[in-house]
C-alpha positions as a Markdown table, in Angstrom:
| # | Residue | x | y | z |
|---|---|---|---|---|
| 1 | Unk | 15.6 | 150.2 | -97.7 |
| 2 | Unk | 15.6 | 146.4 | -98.5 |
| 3 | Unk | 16.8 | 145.5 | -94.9 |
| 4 | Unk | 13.6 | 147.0 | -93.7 |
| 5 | Unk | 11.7 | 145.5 | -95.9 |
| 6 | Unk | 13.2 | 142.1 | -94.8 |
| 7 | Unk | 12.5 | 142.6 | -91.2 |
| 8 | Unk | 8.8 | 143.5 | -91.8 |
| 9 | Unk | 9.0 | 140.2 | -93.4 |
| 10 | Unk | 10.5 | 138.4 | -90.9 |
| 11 | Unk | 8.7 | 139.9 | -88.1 |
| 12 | Unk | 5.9 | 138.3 | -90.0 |
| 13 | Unk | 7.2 | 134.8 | -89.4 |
| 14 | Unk | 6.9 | 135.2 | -86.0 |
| 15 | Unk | 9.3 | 135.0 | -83.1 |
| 16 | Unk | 11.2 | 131.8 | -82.9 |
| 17 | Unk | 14.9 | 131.9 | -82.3 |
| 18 | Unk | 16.5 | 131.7 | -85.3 |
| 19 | Unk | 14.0 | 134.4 | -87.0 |
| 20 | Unk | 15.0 | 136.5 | -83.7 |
| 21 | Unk | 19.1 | 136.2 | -84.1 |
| 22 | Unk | 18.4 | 136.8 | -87.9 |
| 23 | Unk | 16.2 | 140.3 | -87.1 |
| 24 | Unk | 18.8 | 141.0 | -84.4 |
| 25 | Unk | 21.6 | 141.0 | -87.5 |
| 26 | Unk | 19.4 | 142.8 | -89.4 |
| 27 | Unk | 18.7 | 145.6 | -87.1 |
| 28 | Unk | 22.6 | 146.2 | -86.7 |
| 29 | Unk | 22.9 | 145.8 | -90.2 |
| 30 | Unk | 20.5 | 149.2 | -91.0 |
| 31 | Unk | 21.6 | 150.7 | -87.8 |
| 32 | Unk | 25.3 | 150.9 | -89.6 |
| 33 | Unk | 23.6 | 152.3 | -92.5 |
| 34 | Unk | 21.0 | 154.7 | -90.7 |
| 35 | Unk | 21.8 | 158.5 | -90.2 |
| 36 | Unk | 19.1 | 157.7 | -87.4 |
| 37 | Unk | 20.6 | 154.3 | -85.9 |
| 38 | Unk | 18.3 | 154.5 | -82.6 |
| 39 | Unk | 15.3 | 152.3 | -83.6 |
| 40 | Unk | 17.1 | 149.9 | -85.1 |
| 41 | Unk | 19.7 | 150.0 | -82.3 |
| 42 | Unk | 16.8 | 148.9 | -79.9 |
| 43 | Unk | 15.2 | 146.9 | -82.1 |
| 44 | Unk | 18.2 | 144.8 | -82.4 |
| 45 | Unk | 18.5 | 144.5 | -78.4 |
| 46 | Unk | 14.9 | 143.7 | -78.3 |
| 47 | Unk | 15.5 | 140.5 | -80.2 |
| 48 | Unk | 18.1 | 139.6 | -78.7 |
| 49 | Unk | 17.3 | 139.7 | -75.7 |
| 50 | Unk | 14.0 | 137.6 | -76.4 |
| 51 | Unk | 16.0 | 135.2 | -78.7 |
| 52 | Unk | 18.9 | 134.6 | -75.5 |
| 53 | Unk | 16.7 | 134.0 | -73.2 |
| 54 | Unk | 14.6 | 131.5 | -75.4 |
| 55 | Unk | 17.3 | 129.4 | -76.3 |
| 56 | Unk | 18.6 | 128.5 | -72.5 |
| 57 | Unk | 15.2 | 127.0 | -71.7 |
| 58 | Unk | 12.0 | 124.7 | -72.5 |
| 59 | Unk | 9.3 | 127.3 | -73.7 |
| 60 | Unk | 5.9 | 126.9 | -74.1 |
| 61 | Unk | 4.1 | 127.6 | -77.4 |
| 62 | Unk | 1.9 | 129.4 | -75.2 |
| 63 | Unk | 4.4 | 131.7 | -73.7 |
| 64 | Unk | 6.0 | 132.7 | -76.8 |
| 65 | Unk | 2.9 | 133.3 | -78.6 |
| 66 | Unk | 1.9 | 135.9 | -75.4 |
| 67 | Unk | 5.0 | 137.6 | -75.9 |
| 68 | Unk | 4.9 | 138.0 | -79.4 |
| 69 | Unk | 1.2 | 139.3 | -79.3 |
| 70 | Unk | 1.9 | 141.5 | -76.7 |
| 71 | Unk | 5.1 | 142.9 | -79.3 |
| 72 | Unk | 4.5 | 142.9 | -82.8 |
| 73 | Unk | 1.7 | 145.5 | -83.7 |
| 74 | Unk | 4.0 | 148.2 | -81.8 |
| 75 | Unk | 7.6 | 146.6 | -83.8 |
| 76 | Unk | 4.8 | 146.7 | -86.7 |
| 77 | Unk | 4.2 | 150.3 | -86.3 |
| 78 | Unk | 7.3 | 151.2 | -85.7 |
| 79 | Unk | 9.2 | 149.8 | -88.7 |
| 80 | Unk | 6.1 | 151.2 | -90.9 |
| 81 | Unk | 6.9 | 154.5 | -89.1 |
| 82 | Unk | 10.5 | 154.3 | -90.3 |
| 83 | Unk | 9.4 | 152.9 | -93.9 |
| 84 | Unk | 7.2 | 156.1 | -94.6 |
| 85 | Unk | 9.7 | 158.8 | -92.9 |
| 86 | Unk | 7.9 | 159.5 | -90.2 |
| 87 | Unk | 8.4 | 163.0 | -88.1 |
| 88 | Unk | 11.3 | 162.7 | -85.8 |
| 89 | Unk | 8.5 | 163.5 | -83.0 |
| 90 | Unk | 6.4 | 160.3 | -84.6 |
| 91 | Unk | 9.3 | 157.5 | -84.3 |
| 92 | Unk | 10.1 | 158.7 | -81.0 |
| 93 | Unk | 6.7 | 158.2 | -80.2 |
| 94 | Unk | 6.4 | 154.5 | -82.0 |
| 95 | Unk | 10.1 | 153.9 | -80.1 |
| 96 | Unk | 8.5 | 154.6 | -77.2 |
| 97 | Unk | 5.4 | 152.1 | -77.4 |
| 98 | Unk | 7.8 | 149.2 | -78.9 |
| 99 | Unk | 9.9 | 149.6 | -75.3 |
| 100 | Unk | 7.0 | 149.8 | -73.4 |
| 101 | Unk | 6.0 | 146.4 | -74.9 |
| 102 | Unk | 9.3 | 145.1 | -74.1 |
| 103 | Unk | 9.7 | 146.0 | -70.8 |
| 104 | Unk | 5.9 | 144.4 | -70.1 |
| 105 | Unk | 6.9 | 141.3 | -71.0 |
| 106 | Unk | 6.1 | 138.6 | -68.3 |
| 107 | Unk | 7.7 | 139.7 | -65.2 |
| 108 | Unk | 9.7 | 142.2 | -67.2 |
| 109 | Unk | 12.5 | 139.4 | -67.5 |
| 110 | Unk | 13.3 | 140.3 | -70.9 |
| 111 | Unk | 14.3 | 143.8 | -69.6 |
| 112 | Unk | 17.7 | 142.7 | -68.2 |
């Protein structure tokens, strides 16, 4: 899947806006393609809702770099999960950890 390949590239660069709205479209993107579309589906809500919130107010370099660490290994593992056609049982597992993350965010204000 190139898509996927993409957003493990992306999610490399880091999580600034732009790179966020892009991985958003790219999550919907293989979630219209997927015969599994959950991940992505969350994955795509995930950024978005990180990226909407970031562009209504000031952040600090040090608040974005806290969420981000506190993300990216469990987006990591989950899109090499997908990439390697991990068990059913498996993504499930690597879904749950990357909404876990999400939902710890500070004050869990990205949950909304």
């Amino acid at each position: 899947m190139v898509n996927l390949q993409q957003l493990g590239k992306k999610l490399e660069r880091g999580f600034y806006v732009d790179n966020l709205y892009e991985m958003a479209q790219l999550c919907r993107d293989l979630a219209l393609d997927a015969t599994n579309p959950t991940p992505f589906f969350v994955m795509e809500h995930i950024f978005l809702g990180i990226a909407k919130d970031w562009e209504d107010r000031p952040l600090t370099v040090e608040e974005a770099k806290f969420v981000e660490s506190g993300m990216i290994k469990s987006l990591e593992e989950l899109i090499e999960g997908i990439e390697k056609s991990a068990l059913p049982e498996e993504v499930f597992k690597l879904l749950n950890r990357a909404i876990s993350a999400y939902l710890a965010s500070p004050k869990g204000k990205y949950a909304r």
